[in-house]
C-alpha positions in Angstrom: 116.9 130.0 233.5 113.9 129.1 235.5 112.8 125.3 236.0 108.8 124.5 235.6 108.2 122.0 238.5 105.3 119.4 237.5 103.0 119.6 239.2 101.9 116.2 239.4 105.2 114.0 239.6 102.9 110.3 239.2 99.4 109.3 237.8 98.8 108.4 241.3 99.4 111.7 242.7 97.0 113.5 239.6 94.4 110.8 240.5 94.3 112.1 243.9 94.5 115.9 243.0 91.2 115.1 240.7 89.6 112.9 243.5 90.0 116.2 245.7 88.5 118.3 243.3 91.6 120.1 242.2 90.6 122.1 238.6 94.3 122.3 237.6 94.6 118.3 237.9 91.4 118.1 236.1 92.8 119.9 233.3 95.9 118.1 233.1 94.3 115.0 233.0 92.1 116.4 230.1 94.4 117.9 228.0 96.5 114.5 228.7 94.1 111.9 227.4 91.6 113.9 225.4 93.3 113.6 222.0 93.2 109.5 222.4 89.7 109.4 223.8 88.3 111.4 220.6 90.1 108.9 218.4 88.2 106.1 220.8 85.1 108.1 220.1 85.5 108.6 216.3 85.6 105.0 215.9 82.2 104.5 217.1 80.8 107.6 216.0 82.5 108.8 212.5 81.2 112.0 213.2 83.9 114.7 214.3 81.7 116.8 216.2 79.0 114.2 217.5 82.3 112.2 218.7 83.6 115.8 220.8 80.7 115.9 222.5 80.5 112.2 223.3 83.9 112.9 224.6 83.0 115.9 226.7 80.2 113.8 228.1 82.6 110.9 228.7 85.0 113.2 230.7 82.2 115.0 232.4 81.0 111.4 233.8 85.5 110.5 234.3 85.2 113.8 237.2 81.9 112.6 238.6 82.8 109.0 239.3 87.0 109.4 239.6 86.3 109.1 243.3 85.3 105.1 242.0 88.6 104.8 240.4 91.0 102.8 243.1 94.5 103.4 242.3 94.5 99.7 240.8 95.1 98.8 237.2 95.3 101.4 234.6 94.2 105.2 235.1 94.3 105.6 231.1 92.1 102.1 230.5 89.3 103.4 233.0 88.6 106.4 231.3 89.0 104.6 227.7 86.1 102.2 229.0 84.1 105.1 230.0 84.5 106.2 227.1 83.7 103.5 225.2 80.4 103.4 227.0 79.7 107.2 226.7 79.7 105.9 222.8 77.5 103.2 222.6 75.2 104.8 224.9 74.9 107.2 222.3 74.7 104.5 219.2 71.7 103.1 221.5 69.7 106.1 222.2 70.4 107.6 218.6 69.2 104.0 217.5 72.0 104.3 214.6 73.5 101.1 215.0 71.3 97.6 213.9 72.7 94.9 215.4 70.2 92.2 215.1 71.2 90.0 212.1 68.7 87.4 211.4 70.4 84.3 210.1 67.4 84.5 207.8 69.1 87.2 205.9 72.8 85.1 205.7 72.1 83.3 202.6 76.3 82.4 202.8 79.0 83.4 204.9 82.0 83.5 202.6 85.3 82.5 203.4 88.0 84.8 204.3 90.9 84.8 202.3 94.6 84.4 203.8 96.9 87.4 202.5 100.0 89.6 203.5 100.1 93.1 203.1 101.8 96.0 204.1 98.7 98.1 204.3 99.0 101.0 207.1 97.1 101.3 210.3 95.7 104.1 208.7 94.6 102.5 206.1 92.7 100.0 207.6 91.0 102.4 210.3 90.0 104.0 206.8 88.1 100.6 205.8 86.9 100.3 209.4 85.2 103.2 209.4 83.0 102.4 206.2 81.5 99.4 207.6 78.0 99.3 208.7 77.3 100.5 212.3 76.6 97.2 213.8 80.1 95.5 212.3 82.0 98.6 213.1 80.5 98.5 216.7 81.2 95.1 217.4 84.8 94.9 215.1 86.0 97.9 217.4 84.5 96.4 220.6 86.2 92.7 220.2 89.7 93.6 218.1 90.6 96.8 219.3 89.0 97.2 222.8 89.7 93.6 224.1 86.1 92.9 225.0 84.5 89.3 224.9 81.9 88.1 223.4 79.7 87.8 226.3 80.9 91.7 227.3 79.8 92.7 224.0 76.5 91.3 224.3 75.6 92.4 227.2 76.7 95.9 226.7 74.8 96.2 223.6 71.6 94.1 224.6 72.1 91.2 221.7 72.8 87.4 221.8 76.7 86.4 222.0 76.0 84.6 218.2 75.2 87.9 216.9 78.1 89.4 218.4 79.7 86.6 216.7 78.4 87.3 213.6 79.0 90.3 213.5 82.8 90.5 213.9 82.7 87.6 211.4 81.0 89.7 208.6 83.0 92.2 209.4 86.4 90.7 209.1 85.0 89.4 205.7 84.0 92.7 204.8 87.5 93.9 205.6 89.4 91.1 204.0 87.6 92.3 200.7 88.3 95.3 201.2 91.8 94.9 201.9 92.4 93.0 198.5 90.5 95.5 196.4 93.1 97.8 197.5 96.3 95.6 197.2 
């Protein structure tokens, strides 16, 4: 019986096989995160193949800048953020998403209801996905990805209140649809 050596005992050591160029660490690293960044894409971009190619991009960009990556924090988040950006570049320059809200337009901002469920992740990534561009964009940017406020703003060229409002309609959004389906 024959024992397969890894190649690349550590993230470290793969880090520094990519940062050298090395195709086979490239690929690795690929076929290692790829299936997590298209699910990161998808979220932005519910399009299956507009999100591959977001993710190709995204990867493409992860090879030509690894050399910036510094060993410090996590391998897996620095991609994810590139990621993340590959996507709303591609929101911005495909002008799909609206994220200006005038507060114009809000005649009432209704309040969310308290409830307990037992609804799957699934589920709710289901109801994520239907909301409008702007919501989804901003939902996914503050709950999932982490980012603040003033982060989402400035990555998507609107004020921190719109941000604000945005996550706010829609959690509302959500919460309604969560208890339609309960």
């Amino acid at each position: 019986m024959v024992k397969l050596i890894t190649l690349f005992q550590t993230e470290e050591a793969l880090v520094k096989a990519c940062q050298k160029g090395d195709p086979k660490a490239q690929r690795r690293v690929y076929e290692k995160y790829s299936p997590k960044m298209l699910g990161i894409c998808f979220r932005y971009v519910h399009d299956e193949f507009e999100a591959e190619e977001i993710m190709i991009e995204g990867f493409v960009k992860v090879f030509d800048k690894i050399n910036s990556f510094k060993l410090e924090g996590s391998f897996e988040g620095w991609i994810r953020r590139i990621m993340v950006n590959e996507s709303l570049m591609y929101l911005r320059s495909n002008k799909k998403a609206q994220f200006e809200v005038s507060y114009d337009q809000i005649l009432y901002e209704p309040e969310p209801e308290q409830f307990r469920t037992d609804l799957e992740t699934k589920d709710l990534l289901k109801l994520i996905e239907k909301l409008p561009t702007g919501y989804k964009t901003v939902f996914n940017l503050y709950a999932i990805e982490g980012y603040s406020h003033a982060e989402i703003a400035e990555q998507l060229g609107i004020t921190e209140s719109t941000s604000k409002s945005q996550l706010s309609r829609a959690r509302v959004i959500l919460q309604n649809a969560v208890v339609q389906t309960i």
